[in-house]
C-alpha positions as CSV (number, residue, x, y, z in Angstrom):
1,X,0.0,0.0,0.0
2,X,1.0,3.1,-1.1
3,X,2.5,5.8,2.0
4,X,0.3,8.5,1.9
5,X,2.0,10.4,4.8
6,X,3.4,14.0,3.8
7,X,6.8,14.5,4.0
8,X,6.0,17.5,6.3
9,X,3.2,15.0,8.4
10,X,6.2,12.3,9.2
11,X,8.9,15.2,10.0
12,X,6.3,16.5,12.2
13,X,5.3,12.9,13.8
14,X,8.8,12.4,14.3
15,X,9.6,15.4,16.1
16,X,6.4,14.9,18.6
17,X,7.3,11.0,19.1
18,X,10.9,12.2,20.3
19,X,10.0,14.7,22.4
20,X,7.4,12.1,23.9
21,X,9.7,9.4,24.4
22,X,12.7,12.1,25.8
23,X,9.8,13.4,28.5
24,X,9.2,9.3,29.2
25,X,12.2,9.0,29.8
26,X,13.5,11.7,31.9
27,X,10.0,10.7,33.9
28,X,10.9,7.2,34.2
29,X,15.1,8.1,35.1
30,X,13.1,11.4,37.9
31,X,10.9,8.2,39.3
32,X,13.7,5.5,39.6
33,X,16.1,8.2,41.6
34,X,13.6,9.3,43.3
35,X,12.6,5.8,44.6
36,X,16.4,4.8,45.0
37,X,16.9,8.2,47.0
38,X,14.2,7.5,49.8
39,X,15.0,3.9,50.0
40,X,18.1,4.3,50.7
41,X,17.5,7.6,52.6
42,X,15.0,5.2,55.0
43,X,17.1,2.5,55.2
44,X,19.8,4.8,56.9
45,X,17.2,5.6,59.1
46,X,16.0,2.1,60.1
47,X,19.3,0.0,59.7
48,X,20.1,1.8,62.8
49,X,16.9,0.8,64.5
50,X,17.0,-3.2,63.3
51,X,20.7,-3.6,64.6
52,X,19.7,-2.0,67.7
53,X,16.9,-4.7,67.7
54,X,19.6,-7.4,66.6
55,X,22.2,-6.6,69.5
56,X,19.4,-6.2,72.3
57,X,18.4,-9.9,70.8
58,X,21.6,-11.1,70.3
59,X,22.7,-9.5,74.3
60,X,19.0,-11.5,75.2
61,X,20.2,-14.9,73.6
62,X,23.8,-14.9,74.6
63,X,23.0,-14.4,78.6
64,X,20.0,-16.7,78.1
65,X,22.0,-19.6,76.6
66,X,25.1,-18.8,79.5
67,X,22.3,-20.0,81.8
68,X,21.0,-22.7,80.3
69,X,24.4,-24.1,80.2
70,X,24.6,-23.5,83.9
71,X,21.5,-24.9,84.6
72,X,22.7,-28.1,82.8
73,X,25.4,-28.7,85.2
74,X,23.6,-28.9,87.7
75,X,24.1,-32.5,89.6
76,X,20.4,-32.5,90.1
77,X,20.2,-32.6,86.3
78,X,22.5,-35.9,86.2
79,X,20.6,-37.6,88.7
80,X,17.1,-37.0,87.5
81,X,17.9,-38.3,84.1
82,X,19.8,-41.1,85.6
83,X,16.7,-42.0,88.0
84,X,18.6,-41.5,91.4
85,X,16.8,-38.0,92.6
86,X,15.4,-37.8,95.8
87,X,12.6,-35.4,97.1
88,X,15.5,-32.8,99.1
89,X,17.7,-32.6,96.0
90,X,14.6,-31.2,94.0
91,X,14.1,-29.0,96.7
92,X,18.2,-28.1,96.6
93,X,17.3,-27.3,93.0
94,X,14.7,-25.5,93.3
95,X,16.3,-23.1,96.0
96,X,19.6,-22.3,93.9
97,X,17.4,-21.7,90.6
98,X,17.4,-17.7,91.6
99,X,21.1,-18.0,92.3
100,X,21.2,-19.0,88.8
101,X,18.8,-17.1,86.8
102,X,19.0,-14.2,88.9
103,X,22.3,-12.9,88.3
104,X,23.3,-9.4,87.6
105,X,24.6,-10.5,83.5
106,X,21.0,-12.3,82.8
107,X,18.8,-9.6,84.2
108,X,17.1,-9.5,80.9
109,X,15.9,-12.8,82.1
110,X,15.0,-11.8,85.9
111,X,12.1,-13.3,87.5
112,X,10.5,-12.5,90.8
113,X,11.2,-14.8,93.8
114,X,8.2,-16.8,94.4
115,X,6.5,-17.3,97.6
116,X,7.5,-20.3,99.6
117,X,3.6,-21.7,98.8
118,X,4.5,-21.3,95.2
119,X,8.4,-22.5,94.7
120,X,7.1,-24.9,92.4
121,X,6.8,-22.0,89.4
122,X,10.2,-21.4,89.3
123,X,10.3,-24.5,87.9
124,X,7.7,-22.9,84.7
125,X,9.6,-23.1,81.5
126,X,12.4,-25.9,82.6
127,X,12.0,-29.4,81.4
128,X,14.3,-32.4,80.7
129,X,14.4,-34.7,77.7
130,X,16.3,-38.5,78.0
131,X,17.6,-39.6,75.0
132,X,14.4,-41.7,74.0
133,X,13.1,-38.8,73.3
134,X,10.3,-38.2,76.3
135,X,9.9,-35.1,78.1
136,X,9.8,-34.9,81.8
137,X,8.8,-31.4,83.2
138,X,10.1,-31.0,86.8
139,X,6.7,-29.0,87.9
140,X,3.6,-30.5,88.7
141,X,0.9,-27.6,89.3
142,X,-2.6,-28.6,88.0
143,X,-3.3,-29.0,84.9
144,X,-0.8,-31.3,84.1
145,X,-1.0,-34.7,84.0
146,X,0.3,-37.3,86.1
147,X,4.0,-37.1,84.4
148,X,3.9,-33.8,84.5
149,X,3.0,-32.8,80.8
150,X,0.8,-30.2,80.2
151,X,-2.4,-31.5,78.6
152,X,-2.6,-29.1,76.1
153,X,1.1,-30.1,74.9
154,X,-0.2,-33.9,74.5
155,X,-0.8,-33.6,70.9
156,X,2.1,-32.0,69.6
157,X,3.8,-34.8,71.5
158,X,2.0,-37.3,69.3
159,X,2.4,-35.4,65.8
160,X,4.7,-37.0,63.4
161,X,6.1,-33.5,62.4
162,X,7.2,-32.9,66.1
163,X,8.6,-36.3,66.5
164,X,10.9,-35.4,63.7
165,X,11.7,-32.3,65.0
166,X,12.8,-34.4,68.3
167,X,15.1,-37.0,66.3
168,X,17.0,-34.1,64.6
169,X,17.6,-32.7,68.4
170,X,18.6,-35.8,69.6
171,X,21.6,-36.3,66.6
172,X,23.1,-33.2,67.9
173,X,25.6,-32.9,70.8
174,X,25.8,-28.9,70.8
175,X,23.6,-26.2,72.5
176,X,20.9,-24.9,70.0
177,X,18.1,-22.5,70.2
178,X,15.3,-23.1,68.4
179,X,11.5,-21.0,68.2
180,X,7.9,-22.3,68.5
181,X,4.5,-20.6,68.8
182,X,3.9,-19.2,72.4
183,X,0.2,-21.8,73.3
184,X,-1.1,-18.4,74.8
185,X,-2.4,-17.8,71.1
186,X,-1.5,-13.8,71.6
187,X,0.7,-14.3,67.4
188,X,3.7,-14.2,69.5
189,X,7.1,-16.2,70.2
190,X,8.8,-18.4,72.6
191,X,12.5,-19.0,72.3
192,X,14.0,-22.4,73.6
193,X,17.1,-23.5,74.0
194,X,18.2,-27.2,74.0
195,X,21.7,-28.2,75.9
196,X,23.0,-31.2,76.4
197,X,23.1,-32.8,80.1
198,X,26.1,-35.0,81.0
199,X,27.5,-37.1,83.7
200,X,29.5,-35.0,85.8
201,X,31.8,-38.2,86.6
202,X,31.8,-39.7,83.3
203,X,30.8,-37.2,80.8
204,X,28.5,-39.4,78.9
205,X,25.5,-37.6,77.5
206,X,22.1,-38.8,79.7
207,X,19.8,-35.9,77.7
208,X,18.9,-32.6,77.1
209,X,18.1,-29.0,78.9
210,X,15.0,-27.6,77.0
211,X,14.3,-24.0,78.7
212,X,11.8,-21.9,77.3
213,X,11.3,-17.9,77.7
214,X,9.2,-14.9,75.4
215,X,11.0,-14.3,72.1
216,X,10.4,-10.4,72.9
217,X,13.2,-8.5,73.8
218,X,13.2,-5.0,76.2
219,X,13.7,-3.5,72.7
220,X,11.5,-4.8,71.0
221,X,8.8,-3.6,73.7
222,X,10.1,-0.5,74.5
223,X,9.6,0.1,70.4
224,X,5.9,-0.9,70.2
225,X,5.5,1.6,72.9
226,X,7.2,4.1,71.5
227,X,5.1,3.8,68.1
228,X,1.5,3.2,70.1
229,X,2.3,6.3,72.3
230,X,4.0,8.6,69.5
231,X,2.5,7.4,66.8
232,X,5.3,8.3,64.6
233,X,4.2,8.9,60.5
234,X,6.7,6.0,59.3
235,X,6.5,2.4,61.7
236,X,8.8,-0.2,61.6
237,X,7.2,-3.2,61.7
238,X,9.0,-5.8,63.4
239,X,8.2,-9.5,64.5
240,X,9.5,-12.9,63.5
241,X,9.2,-14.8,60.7
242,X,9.0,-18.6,60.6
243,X,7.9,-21.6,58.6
244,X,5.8,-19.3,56.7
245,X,4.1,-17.1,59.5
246,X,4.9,-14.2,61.0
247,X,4.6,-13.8,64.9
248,X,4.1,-10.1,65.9
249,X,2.0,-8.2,68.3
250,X,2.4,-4.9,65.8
251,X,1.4,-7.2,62.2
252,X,-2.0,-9.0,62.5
253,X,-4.7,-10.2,60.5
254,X,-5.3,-10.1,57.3
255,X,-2.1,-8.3,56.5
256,X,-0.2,-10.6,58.5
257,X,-1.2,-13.5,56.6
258,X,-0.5,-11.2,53.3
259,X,2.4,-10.0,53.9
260,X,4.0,-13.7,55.2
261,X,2.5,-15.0,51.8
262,X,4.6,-11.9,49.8
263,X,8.1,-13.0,52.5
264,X,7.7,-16.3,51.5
265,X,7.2,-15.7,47.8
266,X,10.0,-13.6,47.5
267,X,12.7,-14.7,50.3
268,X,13.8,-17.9,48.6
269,X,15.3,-15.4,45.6
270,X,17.2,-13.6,47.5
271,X,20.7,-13.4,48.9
272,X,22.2,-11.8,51.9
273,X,23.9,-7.8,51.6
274,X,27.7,-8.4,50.9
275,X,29.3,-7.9,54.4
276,X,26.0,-8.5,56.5
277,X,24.0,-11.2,57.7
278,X,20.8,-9.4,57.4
279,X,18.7,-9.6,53.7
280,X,16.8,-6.6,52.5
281,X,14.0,-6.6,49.7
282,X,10.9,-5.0,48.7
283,X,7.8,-7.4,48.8
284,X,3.9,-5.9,47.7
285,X,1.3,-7.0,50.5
286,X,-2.4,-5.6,50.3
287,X,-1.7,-3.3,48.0
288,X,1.0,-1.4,49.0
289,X,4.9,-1.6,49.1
290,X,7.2,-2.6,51.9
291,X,10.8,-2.9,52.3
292,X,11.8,-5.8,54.4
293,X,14.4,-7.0,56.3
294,X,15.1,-10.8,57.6
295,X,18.2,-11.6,60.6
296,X,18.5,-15.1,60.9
297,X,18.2,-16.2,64.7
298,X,18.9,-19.3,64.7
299,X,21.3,-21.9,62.8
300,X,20.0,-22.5,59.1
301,X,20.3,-26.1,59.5
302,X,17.4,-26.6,62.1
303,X,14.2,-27.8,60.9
304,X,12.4,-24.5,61.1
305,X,14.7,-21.7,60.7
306,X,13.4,-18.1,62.1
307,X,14.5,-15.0,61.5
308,X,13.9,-11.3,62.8
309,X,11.9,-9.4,60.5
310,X,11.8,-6.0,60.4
311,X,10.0,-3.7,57.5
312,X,8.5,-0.2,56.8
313,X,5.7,1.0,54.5
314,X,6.8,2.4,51.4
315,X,3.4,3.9,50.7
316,X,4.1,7.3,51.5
317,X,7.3,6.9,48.5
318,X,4.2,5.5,46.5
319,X,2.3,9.1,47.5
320,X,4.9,11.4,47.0
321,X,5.5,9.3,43.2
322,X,1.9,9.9,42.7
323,X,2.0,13.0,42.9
324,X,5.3,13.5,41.0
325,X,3.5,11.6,38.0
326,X,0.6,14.0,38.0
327,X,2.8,16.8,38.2
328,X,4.8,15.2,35.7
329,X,2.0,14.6,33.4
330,X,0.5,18.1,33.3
331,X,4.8,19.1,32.7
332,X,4.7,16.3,29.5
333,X,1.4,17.6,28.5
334,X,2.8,21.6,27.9
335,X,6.6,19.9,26.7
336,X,4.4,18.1,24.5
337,X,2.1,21.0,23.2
338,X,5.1,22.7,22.9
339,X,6.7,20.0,21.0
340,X,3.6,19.7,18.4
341,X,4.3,23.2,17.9
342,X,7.9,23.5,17.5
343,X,7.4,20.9,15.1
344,X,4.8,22.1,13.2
345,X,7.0,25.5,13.1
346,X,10.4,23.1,11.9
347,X,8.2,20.6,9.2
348,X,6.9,23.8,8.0
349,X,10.2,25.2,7.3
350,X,11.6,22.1,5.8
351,X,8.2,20.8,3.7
352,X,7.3,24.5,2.5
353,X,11.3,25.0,0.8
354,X,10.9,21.4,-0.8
355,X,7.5,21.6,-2.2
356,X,9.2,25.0,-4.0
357,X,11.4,22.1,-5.4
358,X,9.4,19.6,-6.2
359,X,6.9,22.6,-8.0
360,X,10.4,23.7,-9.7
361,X,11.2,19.9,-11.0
362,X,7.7,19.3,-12.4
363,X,8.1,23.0,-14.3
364,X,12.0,21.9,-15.3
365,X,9.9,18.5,-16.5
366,X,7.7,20.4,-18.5
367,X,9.9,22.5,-20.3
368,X,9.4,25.7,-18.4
369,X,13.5,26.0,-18.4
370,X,13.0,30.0,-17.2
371,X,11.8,29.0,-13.7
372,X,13.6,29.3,-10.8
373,X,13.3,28.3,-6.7
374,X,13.1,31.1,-4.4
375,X,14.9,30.1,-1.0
376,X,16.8,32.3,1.1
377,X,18.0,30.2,4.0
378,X,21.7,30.0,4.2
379,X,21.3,25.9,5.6
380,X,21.7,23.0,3.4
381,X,18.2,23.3,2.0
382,X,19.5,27.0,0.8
383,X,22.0,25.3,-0.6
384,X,19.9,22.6,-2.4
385,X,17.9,25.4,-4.4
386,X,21.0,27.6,-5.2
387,X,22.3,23.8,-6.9
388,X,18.6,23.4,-8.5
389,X,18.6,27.0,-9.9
390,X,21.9,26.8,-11.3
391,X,21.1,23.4,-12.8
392,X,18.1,25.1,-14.6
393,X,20.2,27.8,-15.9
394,X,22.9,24.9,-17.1
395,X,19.8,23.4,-18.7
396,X,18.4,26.3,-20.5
397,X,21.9,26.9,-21.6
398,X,21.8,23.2,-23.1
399,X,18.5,23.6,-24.4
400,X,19.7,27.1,-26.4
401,X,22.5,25.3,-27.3
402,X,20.8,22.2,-28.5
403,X,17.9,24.9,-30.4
404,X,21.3,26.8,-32.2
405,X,23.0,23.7,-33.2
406,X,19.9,22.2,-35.1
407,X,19.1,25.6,-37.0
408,X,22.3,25.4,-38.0
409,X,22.9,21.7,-38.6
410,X,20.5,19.0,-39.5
411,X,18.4,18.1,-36.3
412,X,19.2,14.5,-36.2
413,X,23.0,15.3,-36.2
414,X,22.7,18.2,-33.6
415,X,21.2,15.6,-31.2
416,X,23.6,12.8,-32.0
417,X,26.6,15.2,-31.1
418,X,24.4,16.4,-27.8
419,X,24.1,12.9,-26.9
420,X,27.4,11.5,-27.7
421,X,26.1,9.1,-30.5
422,X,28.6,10.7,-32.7
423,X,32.6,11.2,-32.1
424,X,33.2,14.9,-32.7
425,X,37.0,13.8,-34.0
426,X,38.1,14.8,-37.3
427,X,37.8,11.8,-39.6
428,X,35.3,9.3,-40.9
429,X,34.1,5.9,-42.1
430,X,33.0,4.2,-45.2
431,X,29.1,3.7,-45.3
432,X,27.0,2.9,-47.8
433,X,24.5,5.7,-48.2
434,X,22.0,7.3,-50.7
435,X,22.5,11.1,-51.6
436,X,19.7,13.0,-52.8
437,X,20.3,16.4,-54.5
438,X,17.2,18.8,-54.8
439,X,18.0,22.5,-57.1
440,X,15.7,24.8,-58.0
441,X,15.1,25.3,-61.7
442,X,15.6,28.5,-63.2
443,X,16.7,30.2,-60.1
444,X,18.8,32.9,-61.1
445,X,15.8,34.1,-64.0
446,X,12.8,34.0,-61.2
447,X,15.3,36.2,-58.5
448,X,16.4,38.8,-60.7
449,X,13.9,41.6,-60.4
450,X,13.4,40.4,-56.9
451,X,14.1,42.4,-53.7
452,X,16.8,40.5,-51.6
453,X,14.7,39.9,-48.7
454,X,11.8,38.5,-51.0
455,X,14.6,36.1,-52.0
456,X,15.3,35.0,-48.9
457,X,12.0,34.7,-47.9
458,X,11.2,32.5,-50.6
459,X,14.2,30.4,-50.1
460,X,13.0,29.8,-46.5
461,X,9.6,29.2,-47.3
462,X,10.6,26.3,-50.2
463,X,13.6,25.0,-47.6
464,X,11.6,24.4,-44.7
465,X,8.9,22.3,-47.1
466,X,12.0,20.5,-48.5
467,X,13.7,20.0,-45.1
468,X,10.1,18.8,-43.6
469,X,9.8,16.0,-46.1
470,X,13.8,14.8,-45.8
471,X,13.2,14.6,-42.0
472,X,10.0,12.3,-42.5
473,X,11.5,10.0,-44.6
474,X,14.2,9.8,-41.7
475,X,16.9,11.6,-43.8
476,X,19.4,14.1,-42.9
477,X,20.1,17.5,-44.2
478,X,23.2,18.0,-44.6
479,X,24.1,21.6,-46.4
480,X,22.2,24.2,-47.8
481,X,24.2,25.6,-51.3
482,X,22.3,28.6,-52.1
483,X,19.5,27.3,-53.8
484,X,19.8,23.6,-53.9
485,X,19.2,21.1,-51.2
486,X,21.9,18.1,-49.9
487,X,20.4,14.9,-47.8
488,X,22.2,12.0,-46.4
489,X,19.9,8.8,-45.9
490,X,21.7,5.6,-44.1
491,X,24.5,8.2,-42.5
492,X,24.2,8.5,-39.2
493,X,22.0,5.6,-38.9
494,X,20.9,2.6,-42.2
495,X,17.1,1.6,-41.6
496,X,17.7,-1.4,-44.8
497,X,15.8,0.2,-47.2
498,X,17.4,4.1,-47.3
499,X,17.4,3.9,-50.8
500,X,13.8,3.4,-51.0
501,X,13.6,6.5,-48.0
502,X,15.4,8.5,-50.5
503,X,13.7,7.7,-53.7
504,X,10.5,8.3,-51.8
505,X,11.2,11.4,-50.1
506,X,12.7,12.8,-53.5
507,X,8.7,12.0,-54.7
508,X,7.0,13.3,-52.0
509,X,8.7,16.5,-52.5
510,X,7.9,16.6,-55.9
511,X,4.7,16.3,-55.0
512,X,4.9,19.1,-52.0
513,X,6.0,22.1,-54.1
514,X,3.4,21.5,-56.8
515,X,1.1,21.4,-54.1
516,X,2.9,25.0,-53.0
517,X,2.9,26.0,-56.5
518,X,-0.7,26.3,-56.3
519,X,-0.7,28.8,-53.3
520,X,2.2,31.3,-54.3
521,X,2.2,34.0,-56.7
522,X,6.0,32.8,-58.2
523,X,5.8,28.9,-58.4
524,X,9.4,26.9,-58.4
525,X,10.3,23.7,-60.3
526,X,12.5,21.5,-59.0
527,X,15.0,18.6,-60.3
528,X,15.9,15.9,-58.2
529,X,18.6,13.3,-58.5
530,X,19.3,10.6,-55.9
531,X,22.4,8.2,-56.3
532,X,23.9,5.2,-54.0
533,X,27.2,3.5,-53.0
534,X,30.4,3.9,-50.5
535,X,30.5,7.2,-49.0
536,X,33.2,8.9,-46.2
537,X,31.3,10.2,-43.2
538,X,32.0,11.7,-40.7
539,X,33.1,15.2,-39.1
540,X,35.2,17.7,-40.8
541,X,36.6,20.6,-41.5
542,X,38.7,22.3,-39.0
543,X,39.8,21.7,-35.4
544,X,37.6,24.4,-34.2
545,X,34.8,24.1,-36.8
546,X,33.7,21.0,-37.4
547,X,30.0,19.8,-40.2
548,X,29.2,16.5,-40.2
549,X,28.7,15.5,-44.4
550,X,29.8,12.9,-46.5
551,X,32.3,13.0,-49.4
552,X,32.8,10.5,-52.7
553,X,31.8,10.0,-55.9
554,X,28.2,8.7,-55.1
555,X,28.3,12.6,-54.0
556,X,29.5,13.8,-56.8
557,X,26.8,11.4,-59.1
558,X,24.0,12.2,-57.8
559,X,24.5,16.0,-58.2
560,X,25.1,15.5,-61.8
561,X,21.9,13.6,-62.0
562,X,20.2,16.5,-60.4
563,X,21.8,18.8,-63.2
564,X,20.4,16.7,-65.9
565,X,16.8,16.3,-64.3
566,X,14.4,18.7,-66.0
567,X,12.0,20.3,-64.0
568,X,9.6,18.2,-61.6
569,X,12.0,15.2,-62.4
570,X,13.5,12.5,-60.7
571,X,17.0,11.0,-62.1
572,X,18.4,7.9,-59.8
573,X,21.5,5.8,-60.6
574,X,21.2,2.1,-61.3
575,X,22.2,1.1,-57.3
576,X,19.6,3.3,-56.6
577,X,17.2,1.4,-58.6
578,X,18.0,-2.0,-57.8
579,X,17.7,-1.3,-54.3
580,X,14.3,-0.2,-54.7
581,X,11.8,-3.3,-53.1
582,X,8.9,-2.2,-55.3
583,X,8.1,-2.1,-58.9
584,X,9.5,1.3,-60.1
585,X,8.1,3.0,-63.0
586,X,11.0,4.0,-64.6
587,X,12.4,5.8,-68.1
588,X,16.0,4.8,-68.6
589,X,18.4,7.4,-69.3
590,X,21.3,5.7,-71.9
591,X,25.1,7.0,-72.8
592,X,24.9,10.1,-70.4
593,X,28.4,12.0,-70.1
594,X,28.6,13.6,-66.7
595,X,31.5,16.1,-65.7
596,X,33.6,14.5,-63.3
597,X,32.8,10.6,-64.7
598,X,35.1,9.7,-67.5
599,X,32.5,7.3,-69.1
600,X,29.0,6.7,-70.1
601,X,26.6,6.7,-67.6
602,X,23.6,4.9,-67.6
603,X,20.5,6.8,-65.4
604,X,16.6,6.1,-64.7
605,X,14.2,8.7,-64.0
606,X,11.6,7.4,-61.8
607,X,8.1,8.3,-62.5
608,X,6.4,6.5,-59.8
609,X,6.7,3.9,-57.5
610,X,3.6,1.4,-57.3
611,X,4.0,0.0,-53.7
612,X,6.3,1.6,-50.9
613,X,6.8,-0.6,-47.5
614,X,5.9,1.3,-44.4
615,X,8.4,4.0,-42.9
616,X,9.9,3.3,-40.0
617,X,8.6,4.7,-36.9
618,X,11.1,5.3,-34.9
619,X,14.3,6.6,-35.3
620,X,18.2,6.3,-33.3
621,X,21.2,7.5,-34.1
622,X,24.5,6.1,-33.8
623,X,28.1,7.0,-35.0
């Protein structure tokens, strides 16, 4: 299909796409920076907060696990797992528990001293595990059973997934901390710690520590505080993140469960910061953006690794982007009014110049050689129509030329030395040719009493006819002697049959000036004689003057025939006539002595010929 578009219409286009895709751009490049910029701004802000939150946990675990370890030495310990524990060694336990747990280093841990009707609680959170696997808790308050396991714990006892989780404790030798669900069903965390118990005499492993406390650390409360009193405008949300769930008094719900889903989505993809534990990403939960952060808290090889998650809305980035895009629209709308107009301004000022040019290449096409491209800019399209203009004034300069050289040269000749069909070097070439000679008869009697001027006007009148018929019959004129007439057929160019063109035309203009003879007050006879055979042609004369003719004694022949034609005759030589293709009607002309020819010479004058074949229609010229 045919592109219809203007050149102006896709100048235009193109001008309005750039500027679009430029504004797009510098939108897109405004947005990105501007997103990277408050991130990172933020995160300056809130890496502070989570390590704070990291070393308070990290303080919390360390003094937490220093106890446990000292709790596990404890001969008491030994003997319980070994079966050999009396009732006054529990209570020996029992008493040196605040000794233990109390000290100054674990007061992150510190518990009040119970009553003596309620010693039995310090013994909350502590419980043994042999190496088959079953747990033995060391207080018996109600609601346990009759071993001492709380009834509520019973069926994560029994679940397969917890049994495994106790077969992959008891391959292990070291201290490990691991995190479940607090059973109080407030979404938040216990942290346990498993050490090993030996035999104080033989250090043979008999079982395992398990003490439990609250995940939460002072921090970490003394945070959600500070955000439920303050209500600052940007939260960190903080809680921990494990098998899938997250366990937080500040996330809940709905967006809880989202924003686990988004975590665990996302987490498995990513790696941790070069030089740092911690991982940082951005994750999409109900709707909105968040950046995140994940600590690992416990070793990744445990069954159900748990980390400290930490993140902050990026919804008020999301506002102030917003915003910068509506702004940013209403700045691409004007850049791109003003674009549509700057371009319409700049197409205009390139189509306008070329459609002068294309206006001045269809008149140049035409033939009007006289008009010329008005275009003042000094830029290449200035310089364009200075290059057309002077190429119309080289062309009118050819064209007066070419107009000049065929007044006065034969036309055909003129355009074979335009075109470069014919060497312009001195010299020539035999061709066989027919030479027609046409004189007026009685020339000097009918000019005598004329005025010059009437003499030239007559002999223009009667060589135009003359030079008409040559050029139809594909001949060439080649010289004008005063009154008589010299044609070249098969010169430049043999159509086969030039001696039939020539006897033909010599007819035809027979023919012509009767036919003038009828319409002027001072008719002219003619005599015609047309002869054929090797000629010279070519260019010659001078160096600096050069005529295109031909030269020989086929010449020289067939101007003696036209001397001895009488008037409104035709004389042709004998090659003439046996070249003809039709039946001439001929008188033959016997024992003729011709100046120049040293012997007899026999001649026809041709009266009619019957049947002509058709003249070519077409004409080209070569050397």
């Amino acid at each position: 299909m045919k592109n219809r578009f203007r050149f102006q219409t896709k100048l235009m286009l193109t001008i309005v796409f750039a500027i679009a895709l430029v504004t797009l751009a510098v939108l897109w490049a405004t947005e990105a920076k501007i997103r990277q910029t408050y991130t990172d701004q933020f995160s300056i802000e809130f890496d502070g907060l989570v390590a704070q939150l990291e070393r308070s946990r990290e303080q919390k675990s360390a003094e937490f696990l220093e106890s446990c370890k000292t709790l596990a030495s404890h001969p008491f310990l030994a003997k319980y797992l070994k079966g050999e524990t009396d009732k006054q060694s529990r209570e020996d336990f029992i008493d040196s528990l605040p000794d233990i747990i109390d000290r100054p280093e674990n007061r992150s841990q510190r518990i009040e001293r119970p009553e003596a009707d309620n010693r039995e609680r310090r013994l909350d959170g502590i419980a043994l595990m042999d190496l088959e696997g079953e747990f033995h808790f060391l207080a018996t308050p109600s609601g346990r059973n009759d071993r001492g396991i709380p009834k509520r714990a019973r069926g994560r006892l029994k679940s397969p997934e917890f049994r495994e989780r106790i077969e992959a404790i008891l391959k292990t030798d070291k201290q490990q901390t691991i995190y479940i669900p607090s059973p109080n069903r407030d979404n938040s965390v216990e942290e346990m710690v498993r050490t090993p118990v030996v035999d104080p005499e033989t250090g043979e492993k008999l079982g395992f520590l398990l003490r439990k406390t609250a995940a939460e650390t002072e921090a970490q409360k003394f945070l959600d505080r500070f955000q439920e009193e303050f209500q600052p405008t940007q939260r960190l949300l903080s809680g921990i993140y494990m098998n899938g769930e997250i366990y937080s008094r500040s996330i809940q719900g709905d967006f809880s469960t989202d924003l686990a889903e988004a975590v665990t989505n996302t987490f498995p993809n990513q790696t941790p910061i070069d030089g740092q534990k911690w991982t940082r990403f951005e994750v999409q939960a109900e709707d909105s953006a968040y950046q995140v952060y994940l600590f690992p808290l416990t070793d990744l090889d445990v069954m159900r690794p748990a980390y400290q998650l930490s993140a902050f809305s990026l919804a008020p980035l999301e506002e102030d982007l917003a915003e910068l895009r509506i702004r940013g629209s209403g700045i691409a709308v004007v850049a791109l009014l003003f674009g549509i107009l700057l371009a319409a301004l700049l197409s205009r000022n390139f189509a306008i110049p070329l459609k002068k040019l294309a206006l001045g290449t269809q008149a140049i096409r035409e033939g009007n050689l006289d008009h010329r491209v008005e275009i003042n800019s000094k830029d290449e399209i200035g310089e364009l129509a200075d290059s057309f203009n002077q190429m119309a004034d080289e062309l009118k300069q050819k064209a007066l030329y070419r107009e000049l050289l065929g007044k006065v040269s034969d036309e055909t000749v003129a355009q074979a030395m335009i075109s470069g069909g014919l060497d312009l070097e001195l010299g020539g070439e035999t061709k066989e040719v027919s030479v027609l000679f046409c004189d007026i008869r009685g020339f000097t009697e009918l000019t005598e009493q004329m005025h010059p001027s009437e003499v030239i006007d007559l002999l223009n009148e009667h060589m135009t006819a003359m030079t008409k018929v040559v050029r139809e019959h594909y001949g060439v004129v080649d010289k004008f002697v005063g009154d008589e007439v010299m044609a070249v057929f098969g010169g430049l160019k043999s159509y086969g049959n030039d001696a039939e063109l020539a006897a033909s035309c010599a007819l035809e203009m027979i023919r012509v000036r009767e036919q003038l003879n009828h319409k002027t007050e001072r008719p002219i006879e003619i005599g015609i004689g047309v002869a054929t055979g090797e000629v010279v042609a070519g260019c010659m004369g001078s160096t600096d003057r050069l005529n295109y003719t031909v030269v020989g004694s086929r010449v020289n022949l067939a101007s003696r025939l036209c001397g001895v034609a009488e008037s409104m005759e035709l004389v042709i030589d004998e090659p003439t006539l046996g070249a003809l293709n039709k039946e001439p009607v001929v008188e033959e002309m016997t024992d003729l002595r011709l100046k120049g020819f040293s012997g007899k010479v026999t001649a026809y004058r041709l009266i009619e010929l019957k049947s002509t074949e058709d003249i070519p229609t077409s004409v080209s010229i070569s050397a």
